[in-house]
N, C-alpha and C positions, 0 to 999 in steps of 0.2 A: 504494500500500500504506500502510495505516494506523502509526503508530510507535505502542507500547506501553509501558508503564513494568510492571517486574515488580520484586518481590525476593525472594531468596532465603531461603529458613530455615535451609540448611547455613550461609553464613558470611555473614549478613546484608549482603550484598552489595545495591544496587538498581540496576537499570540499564536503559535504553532500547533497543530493538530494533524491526525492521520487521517485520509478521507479514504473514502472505499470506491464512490464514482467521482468525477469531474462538476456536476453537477449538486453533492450533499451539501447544504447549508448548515456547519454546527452552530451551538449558542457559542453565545460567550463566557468562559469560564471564568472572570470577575463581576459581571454581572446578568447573567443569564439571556441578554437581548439576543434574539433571535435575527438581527440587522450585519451581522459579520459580513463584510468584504474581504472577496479572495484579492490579493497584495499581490506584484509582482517580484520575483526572488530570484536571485541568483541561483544557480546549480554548482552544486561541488560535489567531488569526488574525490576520495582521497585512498591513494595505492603504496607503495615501496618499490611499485614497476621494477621488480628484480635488484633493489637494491638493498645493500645489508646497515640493519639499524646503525643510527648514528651516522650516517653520510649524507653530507646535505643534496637533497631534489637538484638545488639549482648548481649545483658544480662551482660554488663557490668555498671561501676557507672556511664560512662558520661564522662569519659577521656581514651578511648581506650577498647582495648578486656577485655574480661571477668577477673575480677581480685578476688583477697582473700581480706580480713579485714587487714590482714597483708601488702598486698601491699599499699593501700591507705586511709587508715583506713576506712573504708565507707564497707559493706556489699553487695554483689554482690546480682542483681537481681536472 
């Protein structure tokens, strides 16, 4: 089941929940209004795509994007 981000217009509330079709309306879980709007949200995915723990995604040394010897002295993955 997909999770959805909605929020409310009674007490501007926004919250996350699991929805089963595209079309379910939940309440709102601070205050029960049944007026929730589906929000639009980013998508993430998160893998290790073969890589082994502790080695950073972006093939950089461990403090940000991929850098030179020259930036921090340290050798880029």
């Amino acid at each position: 089941m997909p999770i959805y981000e909605y929020a409310c217009p009674d007490c501007n509330a926004r919250f996350e929940t699991y929805a089963r079709t595209f079309t379910e309306q939940p309440a709102c879980p601070d205050c029960g209004g049944a007026h929730a709007a589906r929000q639009l949200s980013t998508f993430a995915v998160s893998s290790t795509g073969g890589r082994t723990a502790g080695t950073p995604s972006y093939g950089g040394c461990g403090e940000g994007p991929p850098c030179s010897a020259a930036q921090c002295g340290r050798l880029a993955n």
